[in-house]
C-alpha positions as CSV (number, residue, x, y, z in Angstrom):
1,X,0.0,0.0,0.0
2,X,1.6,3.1,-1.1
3,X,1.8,6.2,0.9
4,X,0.5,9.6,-0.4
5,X,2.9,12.8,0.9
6,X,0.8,15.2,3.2
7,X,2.1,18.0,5.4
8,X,2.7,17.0,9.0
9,X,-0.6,16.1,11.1
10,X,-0.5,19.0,13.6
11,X,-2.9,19.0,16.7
12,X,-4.1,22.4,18.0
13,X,-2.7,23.4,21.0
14,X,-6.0,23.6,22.8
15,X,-6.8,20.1,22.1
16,X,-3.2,19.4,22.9
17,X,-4.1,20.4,26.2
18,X,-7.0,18.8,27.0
19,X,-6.8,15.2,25.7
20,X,-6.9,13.2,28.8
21,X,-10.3,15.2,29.9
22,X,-11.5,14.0,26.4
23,X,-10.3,10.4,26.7
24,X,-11.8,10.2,30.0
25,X,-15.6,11.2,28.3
26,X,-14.5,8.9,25.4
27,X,-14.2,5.9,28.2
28,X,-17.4,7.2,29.8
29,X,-19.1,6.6,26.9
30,X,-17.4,3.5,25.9
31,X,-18.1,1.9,28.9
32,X,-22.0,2.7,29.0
33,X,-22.7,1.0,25.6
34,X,-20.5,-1.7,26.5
35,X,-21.6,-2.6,29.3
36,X,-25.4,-2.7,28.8
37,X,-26.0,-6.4,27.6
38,X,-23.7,-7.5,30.7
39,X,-26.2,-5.3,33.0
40,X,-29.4,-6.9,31.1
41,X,-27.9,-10.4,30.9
42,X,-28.7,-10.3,35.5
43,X,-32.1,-9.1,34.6
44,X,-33.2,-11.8,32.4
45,X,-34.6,-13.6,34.9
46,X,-36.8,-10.9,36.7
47,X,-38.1,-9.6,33.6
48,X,-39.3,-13.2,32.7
49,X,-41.4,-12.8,35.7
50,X,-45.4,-11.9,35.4
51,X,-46.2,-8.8,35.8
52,X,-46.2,-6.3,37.9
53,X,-42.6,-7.6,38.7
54,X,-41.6,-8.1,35.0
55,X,-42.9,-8.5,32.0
56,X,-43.9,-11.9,31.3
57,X,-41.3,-12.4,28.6
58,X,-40.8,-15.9,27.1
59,X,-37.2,-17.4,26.9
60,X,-37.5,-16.5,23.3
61,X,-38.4,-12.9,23.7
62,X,-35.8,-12.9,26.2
63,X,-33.1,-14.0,23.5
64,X,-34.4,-11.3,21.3
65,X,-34.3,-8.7,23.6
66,X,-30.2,-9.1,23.9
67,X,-30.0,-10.4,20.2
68,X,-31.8,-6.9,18.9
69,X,-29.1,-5.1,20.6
70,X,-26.4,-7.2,19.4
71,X,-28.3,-7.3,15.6
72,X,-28.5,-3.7,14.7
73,X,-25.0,-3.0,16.7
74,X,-22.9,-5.2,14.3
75,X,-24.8,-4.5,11.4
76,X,-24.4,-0.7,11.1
77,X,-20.6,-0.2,12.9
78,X,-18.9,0.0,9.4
79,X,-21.8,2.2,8.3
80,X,-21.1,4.3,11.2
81,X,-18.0,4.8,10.9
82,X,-18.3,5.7,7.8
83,X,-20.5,8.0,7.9
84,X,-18.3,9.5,11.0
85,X,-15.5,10.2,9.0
86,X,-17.5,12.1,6.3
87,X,-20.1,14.0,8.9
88,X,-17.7,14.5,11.7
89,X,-16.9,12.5,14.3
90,X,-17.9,14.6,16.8
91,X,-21.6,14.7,15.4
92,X,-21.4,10.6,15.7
93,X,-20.5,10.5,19.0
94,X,-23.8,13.3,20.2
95,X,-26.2,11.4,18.2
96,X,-25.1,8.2,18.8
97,X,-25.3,9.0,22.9
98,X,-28.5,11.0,22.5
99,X,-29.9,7.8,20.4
100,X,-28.6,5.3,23.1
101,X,-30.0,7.5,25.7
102,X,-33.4,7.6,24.1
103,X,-33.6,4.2,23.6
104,X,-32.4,3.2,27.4
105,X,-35.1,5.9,29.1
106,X,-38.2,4.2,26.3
107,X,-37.0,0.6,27.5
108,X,-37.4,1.3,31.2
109,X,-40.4,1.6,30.7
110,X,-41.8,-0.8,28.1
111,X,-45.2,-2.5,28.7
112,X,-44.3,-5.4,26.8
113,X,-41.8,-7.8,25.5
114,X,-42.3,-6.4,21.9
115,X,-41.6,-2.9,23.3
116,X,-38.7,-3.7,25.0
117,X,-37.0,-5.6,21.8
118,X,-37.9,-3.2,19.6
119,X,-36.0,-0.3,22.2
120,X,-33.0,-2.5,22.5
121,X,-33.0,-2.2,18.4
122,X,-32.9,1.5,19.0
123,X,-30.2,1.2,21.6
124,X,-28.0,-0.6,19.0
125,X,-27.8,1.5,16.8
126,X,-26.8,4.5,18.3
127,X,-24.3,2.5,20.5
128,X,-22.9,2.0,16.3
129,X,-22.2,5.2,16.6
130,X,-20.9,5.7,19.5
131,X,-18.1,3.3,19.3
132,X,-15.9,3.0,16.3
133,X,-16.3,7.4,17.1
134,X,-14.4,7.1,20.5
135,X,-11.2,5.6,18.8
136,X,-11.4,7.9,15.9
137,X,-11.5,11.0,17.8
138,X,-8.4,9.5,20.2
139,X,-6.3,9.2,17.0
140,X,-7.1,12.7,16.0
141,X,-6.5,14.4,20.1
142,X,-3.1,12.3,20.3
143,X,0.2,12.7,19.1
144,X,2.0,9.2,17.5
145,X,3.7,8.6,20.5
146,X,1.1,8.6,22.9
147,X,-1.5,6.6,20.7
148,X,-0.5,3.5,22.3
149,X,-1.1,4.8,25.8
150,X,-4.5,6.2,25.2
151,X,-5.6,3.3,23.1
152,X,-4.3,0.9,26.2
153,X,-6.0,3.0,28.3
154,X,-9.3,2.9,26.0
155,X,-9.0,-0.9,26.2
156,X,-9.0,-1.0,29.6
157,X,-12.3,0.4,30.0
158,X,-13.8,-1.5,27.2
159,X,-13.0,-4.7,29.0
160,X,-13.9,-3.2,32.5
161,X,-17.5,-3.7,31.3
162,X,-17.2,-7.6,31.9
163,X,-17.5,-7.2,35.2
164,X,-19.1,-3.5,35.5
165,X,-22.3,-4.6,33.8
166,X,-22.8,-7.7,36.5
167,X,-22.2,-6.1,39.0
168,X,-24.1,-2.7,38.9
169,X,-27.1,-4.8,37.5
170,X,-27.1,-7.2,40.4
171,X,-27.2,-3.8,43.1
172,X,-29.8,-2.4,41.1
173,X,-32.2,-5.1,40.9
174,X,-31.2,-5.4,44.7
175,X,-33.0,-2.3,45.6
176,X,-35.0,-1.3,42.5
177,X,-37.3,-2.3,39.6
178,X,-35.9,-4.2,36.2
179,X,-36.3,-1.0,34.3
180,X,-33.4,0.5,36.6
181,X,-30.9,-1.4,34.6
182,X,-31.8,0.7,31.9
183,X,-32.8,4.4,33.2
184,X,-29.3,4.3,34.9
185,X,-27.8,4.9,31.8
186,X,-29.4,8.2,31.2
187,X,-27.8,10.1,33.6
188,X,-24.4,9.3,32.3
189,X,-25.6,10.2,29.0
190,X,-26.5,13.3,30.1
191,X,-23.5,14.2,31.6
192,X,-21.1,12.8,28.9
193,X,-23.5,14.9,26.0
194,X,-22.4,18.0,28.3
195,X,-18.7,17.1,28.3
196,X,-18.4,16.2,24.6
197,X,-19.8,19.2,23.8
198,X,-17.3,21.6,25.5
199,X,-14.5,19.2,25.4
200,X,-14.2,17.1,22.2
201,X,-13.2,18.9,18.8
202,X,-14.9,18.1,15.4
203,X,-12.8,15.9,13.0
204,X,-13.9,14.7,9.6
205,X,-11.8,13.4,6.7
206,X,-10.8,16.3,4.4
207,X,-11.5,14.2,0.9
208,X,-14.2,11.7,2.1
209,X,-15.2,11.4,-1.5
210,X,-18.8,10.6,-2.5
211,X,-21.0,8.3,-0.4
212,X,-21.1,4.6,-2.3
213,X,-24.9,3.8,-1.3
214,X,-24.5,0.5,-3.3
215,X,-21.9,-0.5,-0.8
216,X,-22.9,0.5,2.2
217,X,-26.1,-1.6,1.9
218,X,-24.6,-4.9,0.9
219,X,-22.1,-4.5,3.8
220,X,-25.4,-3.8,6.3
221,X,-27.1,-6.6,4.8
222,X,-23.4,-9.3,4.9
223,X,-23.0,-8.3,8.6
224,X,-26.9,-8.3,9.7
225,X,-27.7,-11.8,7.7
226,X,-24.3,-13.1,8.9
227,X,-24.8,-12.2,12.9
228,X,-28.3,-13.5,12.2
229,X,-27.8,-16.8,11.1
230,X,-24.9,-17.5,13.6
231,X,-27.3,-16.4,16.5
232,X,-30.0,-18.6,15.5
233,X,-27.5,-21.4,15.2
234,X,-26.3,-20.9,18.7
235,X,-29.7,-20.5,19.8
236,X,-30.9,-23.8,18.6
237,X,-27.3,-25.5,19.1
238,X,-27.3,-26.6,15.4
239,X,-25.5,-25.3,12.9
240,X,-27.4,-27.6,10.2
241,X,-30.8,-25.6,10.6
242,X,-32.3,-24.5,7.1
243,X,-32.9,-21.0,8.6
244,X,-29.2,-20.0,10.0
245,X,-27.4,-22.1,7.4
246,X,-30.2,-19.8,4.7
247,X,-29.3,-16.8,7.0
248,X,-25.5,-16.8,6.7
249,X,-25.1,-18.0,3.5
250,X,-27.1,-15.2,2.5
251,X,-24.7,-12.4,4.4
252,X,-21.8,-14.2,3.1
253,X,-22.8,-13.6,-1.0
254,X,-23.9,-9.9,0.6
255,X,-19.8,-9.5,1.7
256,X,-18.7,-11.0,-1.2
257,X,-20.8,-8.8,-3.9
258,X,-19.7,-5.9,-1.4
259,X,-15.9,-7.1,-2.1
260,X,-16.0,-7.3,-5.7
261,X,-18.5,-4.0,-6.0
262,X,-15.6,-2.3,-3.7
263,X,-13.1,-3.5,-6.0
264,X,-14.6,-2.0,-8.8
265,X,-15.6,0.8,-7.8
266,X,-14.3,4.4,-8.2
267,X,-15.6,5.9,-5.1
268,X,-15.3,2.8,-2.6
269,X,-16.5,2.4,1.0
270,X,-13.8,0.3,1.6
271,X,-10.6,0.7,0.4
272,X,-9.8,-3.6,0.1
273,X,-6.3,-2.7,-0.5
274,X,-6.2,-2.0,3.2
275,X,-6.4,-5.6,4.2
276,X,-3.2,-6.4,1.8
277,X,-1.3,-4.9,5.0
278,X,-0.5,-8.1,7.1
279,X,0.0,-6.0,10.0
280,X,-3.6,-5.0,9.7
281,X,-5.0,-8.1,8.8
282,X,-3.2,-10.0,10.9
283,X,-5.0,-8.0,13.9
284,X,-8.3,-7.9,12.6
285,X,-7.9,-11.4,12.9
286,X,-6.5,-11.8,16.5
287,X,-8.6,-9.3,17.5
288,X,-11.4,-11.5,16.5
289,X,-10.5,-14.8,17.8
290,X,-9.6,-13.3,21.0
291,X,-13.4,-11.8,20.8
292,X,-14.4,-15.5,20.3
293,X,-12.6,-16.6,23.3
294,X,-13.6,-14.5,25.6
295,X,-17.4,-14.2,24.6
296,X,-17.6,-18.4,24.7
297,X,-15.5,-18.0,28.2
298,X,-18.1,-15.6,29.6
299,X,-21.3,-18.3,28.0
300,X,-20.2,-21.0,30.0
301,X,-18.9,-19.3,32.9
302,X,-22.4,-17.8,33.9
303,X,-23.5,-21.4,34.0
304,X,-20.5,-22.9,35.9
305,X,-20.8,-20.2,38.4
306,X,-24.4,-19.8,38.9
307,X,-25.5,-23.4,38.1
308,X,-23.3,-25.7,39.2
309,X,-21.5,-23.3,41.8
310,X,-25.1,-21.7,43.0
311,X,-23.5,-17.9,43.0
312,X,-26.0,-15.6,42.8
313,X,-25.8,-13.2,39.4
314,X,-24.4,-10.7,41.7
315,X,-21.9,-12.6,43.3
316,X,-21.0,-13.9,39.9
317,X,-20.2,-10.5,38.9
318,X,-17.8,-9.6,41.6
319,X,-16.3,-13.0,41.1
320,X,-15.5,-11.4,37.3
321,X,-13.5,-8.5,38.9
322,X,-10.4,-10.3,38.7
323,X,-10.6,-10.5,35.2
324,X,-11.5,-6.5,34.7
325,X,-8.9,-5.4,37.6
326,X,-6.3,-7.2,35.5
327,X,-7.4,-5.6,32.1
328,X,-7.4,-2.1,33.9
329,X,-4.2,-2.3,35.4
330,X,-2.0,-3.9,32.3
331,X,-3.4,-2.8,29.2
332,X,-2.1,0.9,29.8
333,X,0.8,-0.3,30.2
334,X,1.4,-2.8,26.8
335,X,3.4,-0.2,25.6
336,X,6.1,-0.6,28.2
337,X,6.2,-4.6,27.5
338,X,6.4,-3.9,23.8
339,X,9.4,-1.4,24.4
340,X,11.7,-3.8,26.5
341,X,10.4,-6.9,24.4
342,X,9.1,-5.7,21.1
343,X,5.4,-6.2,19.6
344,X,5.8,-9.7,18.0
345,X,6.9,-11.1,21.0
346,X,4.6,-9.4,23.4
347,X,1.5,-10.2,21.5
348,X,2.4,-13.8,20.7
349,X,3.0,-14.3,24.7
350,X,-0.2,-12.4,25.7
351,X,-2.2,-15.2,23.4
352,X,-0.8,-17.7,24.8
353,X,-1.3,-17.1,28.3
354,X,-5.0,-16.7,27.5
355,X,-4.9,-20.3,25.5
356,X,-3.2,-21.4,29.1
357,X,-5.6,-19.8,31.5
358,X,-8.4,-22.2,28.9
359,X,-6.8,-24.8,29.7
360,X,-6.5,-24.1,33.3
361,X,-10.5,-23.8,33.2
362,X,-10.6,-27.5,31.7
363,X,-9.1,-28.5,35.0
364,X,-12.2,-26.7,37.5
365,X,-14.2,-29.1,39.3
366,X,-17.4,-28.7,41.2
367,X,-15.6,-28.0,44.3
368,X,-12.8,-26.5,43.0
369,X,-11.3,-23.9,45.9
370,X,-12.8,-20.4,44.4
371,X,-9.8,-18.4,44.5
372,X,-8.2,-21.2,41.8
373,X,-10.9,-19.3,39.8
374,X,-9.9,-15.9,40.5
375,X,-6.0,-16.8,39.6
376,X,-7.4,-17.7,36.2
377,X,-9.6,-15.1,35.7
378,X,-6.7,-12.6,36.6
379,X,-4.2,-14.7,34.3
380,X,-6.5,-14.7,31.4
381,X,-7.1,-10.4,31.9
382,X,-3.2,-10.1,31.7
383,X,-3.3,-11.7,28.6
384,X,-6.6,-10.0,27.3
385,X,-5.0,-6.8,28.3
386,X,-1.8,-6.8,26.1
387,X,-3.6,-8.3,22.9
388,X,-6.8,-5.8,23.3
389,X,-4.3,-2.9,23.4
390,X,-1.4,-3.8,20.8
391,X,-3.8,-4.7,18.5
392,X,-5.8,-2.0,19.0
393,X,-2.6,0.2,18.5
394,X,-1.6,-2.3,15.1
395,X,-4.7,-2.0,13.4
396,X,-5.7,2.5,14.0
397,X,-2.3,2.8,13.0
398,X,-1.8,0.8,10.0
399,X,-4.4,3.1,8.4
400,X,-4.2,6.7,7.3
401,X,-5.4,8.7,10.4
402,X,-8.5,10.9,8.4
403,X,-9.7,7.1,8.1
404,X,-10.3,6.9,11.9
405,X,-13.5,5.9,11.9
406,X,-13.4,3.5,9.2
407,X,-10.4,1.7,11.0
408,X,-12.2,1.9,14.2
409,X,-15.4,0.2,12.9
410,X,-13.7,-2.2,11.1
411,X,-11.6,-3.1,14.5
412,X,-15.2,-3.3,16.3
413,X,-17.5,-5.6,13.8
414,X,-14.8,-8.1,13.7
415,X,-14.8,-8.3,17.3
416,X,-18.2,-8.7,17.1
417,X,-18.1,-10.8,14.4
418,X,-16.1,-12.8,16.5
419,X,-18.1,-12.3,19.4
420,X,-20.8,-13.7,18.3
421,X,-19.5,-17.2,16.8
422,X,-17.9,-17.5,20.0
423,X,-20.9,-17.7,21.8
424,X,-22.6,-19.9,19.3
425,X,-19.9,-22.0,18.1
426,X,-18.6,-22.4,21.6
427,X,-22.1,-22.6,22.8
428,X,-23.1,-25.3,20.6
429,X,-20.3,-27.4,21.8
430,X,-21.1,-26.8,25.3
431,X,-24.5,-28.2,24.2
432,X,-23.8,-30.9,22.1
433,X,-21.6,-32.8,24.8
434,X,-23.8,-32.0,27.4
435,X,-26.4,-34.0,25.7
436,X,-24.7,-36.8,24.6
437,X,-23.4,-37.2,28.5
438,X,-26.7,-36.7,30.1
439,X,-28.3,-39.1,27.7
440,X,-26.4,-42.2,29.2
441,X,-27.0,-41.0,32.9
442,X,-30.6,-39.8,32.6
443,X,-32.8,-41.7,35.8
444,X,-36.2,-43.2,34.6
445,X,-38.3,-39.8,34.2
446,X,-41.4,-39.2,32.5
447,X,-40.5,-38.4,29.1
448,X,-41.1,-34.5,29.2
449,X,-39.5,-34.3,32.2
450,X,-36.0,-36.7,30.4
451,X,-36.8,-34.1,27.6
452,X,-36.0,-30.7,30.2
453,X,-33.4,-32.4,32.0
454,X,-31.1,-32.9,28.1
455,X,-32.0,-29.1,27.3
456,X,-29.0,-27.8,29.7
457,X,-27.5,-28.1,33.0
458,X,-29.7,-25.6,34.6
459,X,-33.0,-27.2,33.4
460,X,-31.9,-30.4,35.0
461,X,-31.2,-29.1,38.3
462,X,-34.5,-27.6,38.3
463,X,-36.4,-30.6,37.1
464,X,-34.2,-32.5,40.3
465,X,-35.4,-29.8,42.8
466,X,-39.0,-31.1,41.7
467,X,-38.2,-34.7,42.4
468,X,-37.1,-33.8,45.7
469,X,-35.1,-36.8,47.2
470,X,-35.4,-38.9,44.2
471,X,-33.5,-35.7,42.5
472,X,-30.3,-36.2,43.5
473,X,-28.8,-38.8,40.8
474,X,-30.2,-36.5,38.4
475,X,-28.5,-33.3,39.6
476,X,-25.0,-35.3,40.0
477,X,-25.5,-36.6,36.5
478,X,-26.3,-33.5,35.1
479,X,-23.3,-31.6,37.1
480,X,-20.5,-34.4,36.0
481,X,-22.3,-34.2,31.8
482,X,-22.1,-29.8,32.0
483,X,-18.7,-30.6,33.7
484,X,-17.6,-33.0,31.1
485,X,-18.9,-30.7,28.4
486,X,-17.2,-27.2,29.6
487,X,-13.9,-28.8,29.8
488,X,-13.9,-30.1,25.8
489,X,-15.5,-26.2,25.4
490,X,-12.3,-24.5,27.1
491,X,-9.9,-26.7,25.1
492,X,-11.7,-25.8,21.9
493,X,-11.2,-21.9,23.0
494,X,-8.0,-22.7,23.9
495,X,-6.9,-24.2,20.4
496,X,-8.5,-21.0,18.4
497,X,-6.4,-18.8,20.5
498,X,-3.6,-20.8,19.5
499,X,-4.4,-20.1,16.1
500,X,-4.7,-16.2,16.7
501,X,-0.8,-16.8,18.1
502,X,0.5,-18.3,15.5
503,X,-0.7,-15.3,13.4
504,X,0.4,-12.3,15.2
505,X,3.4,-14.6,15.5
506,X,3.9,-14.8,11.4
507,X,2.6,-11.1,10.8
508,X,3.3,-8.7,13.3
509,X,6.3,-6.9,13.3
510,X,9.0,-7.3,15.6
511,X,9.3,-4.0,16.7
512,X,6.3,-1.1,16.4
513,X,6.3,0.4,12.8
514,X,9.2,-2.1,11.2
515,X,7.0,-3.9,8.2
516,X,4.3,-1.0,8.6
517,X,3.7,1.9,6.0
518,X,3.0,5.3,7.7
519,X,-0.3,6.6,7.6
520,X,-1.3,9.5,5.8
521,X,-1.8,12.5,7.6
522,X,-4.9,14.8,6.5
523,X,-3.7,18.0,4.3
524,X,-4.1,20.8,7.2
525,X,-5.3,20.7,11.0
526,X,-8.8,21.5,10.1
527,X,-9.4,17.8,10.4
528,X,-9.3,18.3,13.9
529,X,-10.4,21.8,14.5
């Protein structure tokens, strides 16, 4: 990829001056999108509850109501983005909040299931907004130098949300109603509207070029058909259903007719000749199978903890902390590692001490001491730390800086991407062996009852609480099958990190900008004004 000559980048002196007030608003408003399925994922179960308490939903309407979120969100980042580096980032980032805010005060108070699916919709998409902006507008406040500290630091409060969401849902619901998850987020928005509008500058790309409409709907429709299909798949544990195999297949001739239309085209969306850089492809792609990872991680966790430990949802979220504390306290520091060691090295290490702390998870009992837990949960943040931040730092700057946004949502649906076929490929493992070793231990039950207890671990410890005494082979079985089952699951996350290592290993540089084309700088500071 060639390199154009533009006059240095320059920041204003103003801006200069107050960057780490603007990264701070940029992590406040991070964090709230981020962690909002976390928060709703406690409140499932009181929302399934009649009314007044909840709102009656079905286990399917409950899918939905995280699935809308996690629908629209993937399908419109690169959209976003785009349209963030042609509007102004800036503008993204207010309408995306005031969207997100809207749509978080209308679900507090839905009347129905319906209602509240169609608000997390709305909540999805200006989240789309919201986030690819945040790492655009940090590459245009930030000298070279300090990119990789602000993006570490960025990173650290993107994966603070694993254990934020938990645990702020769980004392909410303590003390309030289920629509408290959501009306706590308007406040914040409030307050980081108010900040970004005295504190964040307006950037845009100075020769955005005309908007390719043909483009930006195939890549909705790939991403939206794509995240559809594997959703349903991991719903139903079956990647052979007609629907999701129709659904995917469908996204995937949507991304490849967006591809060749790019290719063609004289006014792309997507500049393909980006992903000819292997430094950027090659962390896309670890970004996205370290997504996978920790997604499936987090699927089967909830039910290790909760199920087969009996931790309530709150408890299970301060058990997480280990895992965030360790994100917030090494990924602003990557930099330092990648200094003394260089990148190749650092990343490469980083996924493989997540692929061990996997492996260490195939190892947990049902009585396995607690704080063996927390050693891997910390172990696994170190790792997540490094490889959130460094490829973070790989990908914004293997791309010219007045295509921020673009990077930025690029970085984001591929972790989403990978995201979500970690939770359903993952997921469906998880599944499929706890079937086949429940079937074999299954006590004679009426046949509904057999049917419950093979549906998941937490179905058959409820279906043994209804036997009472004559329960107790059942929850053992069920216990030792889930047990079985997560182990094979962690070793299968475990292996796809492995992969991820192997590439950063291969394609990353040794040292930060060896192998790596500087990016072009927009033609005058009015790109950050």
């Amino acid at each position: 990829m060639t390199t154009p000559t533009a006059p240095t980048f320059r920041i204003p002196e103003a801006v200069h001056r107050r960057r780490w007030a603007i990264l701070a608003t940029l992590i406040m408003s991070l964090l709230i999108v981020q962690l909002d399925n976390s928060i709703l994922n406690v409140a499932i179960k009181t929302i399934s509850t009649p009314a007044p308490t909840g709102l009656g939903a079905s286990q399917s309407e409950l899918q939905w109501a995280i699935n809308a979120y996690v629908l629209v969100f993937a399908g419109m980042l690169f959209t976003a983005g785009l349209l963030g580096d042609r509007l102004g980032r800036k503008r993204s980032l207010l309408g995306g909040l005031a969207g997100f805010g809207i749509g978080s005060a209308l679900a507090a108070f839905a009347q129905s299931p319906g209602q509240l699916i169609a608000f997390r919709a709305v909540m999805g998409l200006g989240a789309a907004f919201v986030m690819p902006a945040t790492l655009a507008v940090i590459m245009h406040v930030f000298e070279r130098a300090e990119q990789p500290k602000a993006i570490g630091i960025w990173a650290a409060g993107s994966g603070a949300a694993v254990a934020v969401g938990p645990v702020t849902g769980g004392a909410l619901l303590d003390h309030f109603w289920w629509g408290s998850v959501f009306l706590v987020n308007v406040p914040i928005v409030l307050v980081a509207l108010s900040l970004m509008l005295w504190l964040v500058p307006e950037s845009r790309d100075p020769r955005p070029g005309r908007i390719d409409p043909l483009g930006v709907l195939l890549s909705m429709a790939g991403v939206t058909l794509l995240v559809y299909g594997i959703i349903r798949a991991g719903e139903l544990a079956d990647f052979t259903d007609l629907a999701a195999l129709s659904a995917m297949a469908a996204g995937l001739v949507a991304l490849v007719a967006f591809v060749v239309f790019e290719q063609r085209s004289d006014h792309p969306s997507l500049d393909i000749a980006y992903f000819r850089n292997k430094v950027f492809s090659a962390a896309i792609a670890a970004n996205a199978l370290i997504f996978f990872a920790l997604m499936g991680v987090n699927f089967f966790a909830a039910f290790y903890l909760q199920s087969v430990r009996g931790y309530t949802p709150l408890r299970t979220g301060l058990l997480l902390l280990p895992l965030a504390a360790a994100i917030l306290i090494f990924a602003p520091r990557a930099r330092l590692l990648v200094d003394r060691l260089g990148l190749k090295v650092t990343a490469t290490g980083g996924m493989l001490v997540i692929s061990a702390a996997l492996v260490a998870f195939s190892l947990q009992e049902a009585d396995t001491p607690i704080w063996i837990l927390e050693v891997i949960f910390f172990v696994m943040g170190i790792g997540m730390a490094y490889m959130m931040s460094l490829t973070s730092v790989a990908i914004m700057q293997s791309l010219p800086r007045e295509r921020a946004s673009s990077a930025s949502s690029l970085n984001s649906t591929f972790r989403q991407l990978g995201g979500a076929f970690g939770v359903a490929v993952l997921g469906a493992v998880l599944s499929t062996n706890y079937r086949t070793g429940i079937e074999d231990r299954l006590p004679a039950l009426h046949s509904g009852l057999e049917e419950r207890a093979g549906q998941s671990v937490q179905a058959a410890l409820t279906v043994a609480r209804q036997l009472g005494p004559r329960g107790r082979v059942l929850a053992s079985s069920a216990t030792d099958a889930f047990l079985h089952a997560m182990h094979i699951t962690a070793l299968c996350g475990a292996a796809v990190v492995v992969v991820g290592a192997v590439l950063v290993a291969l394609f990353l540089p040794g040292r930060p900008g060896e192998a790596q084309e500087d990016s072009a700088e927009p033609e005058s500071a009015a790109a950050a004004e």
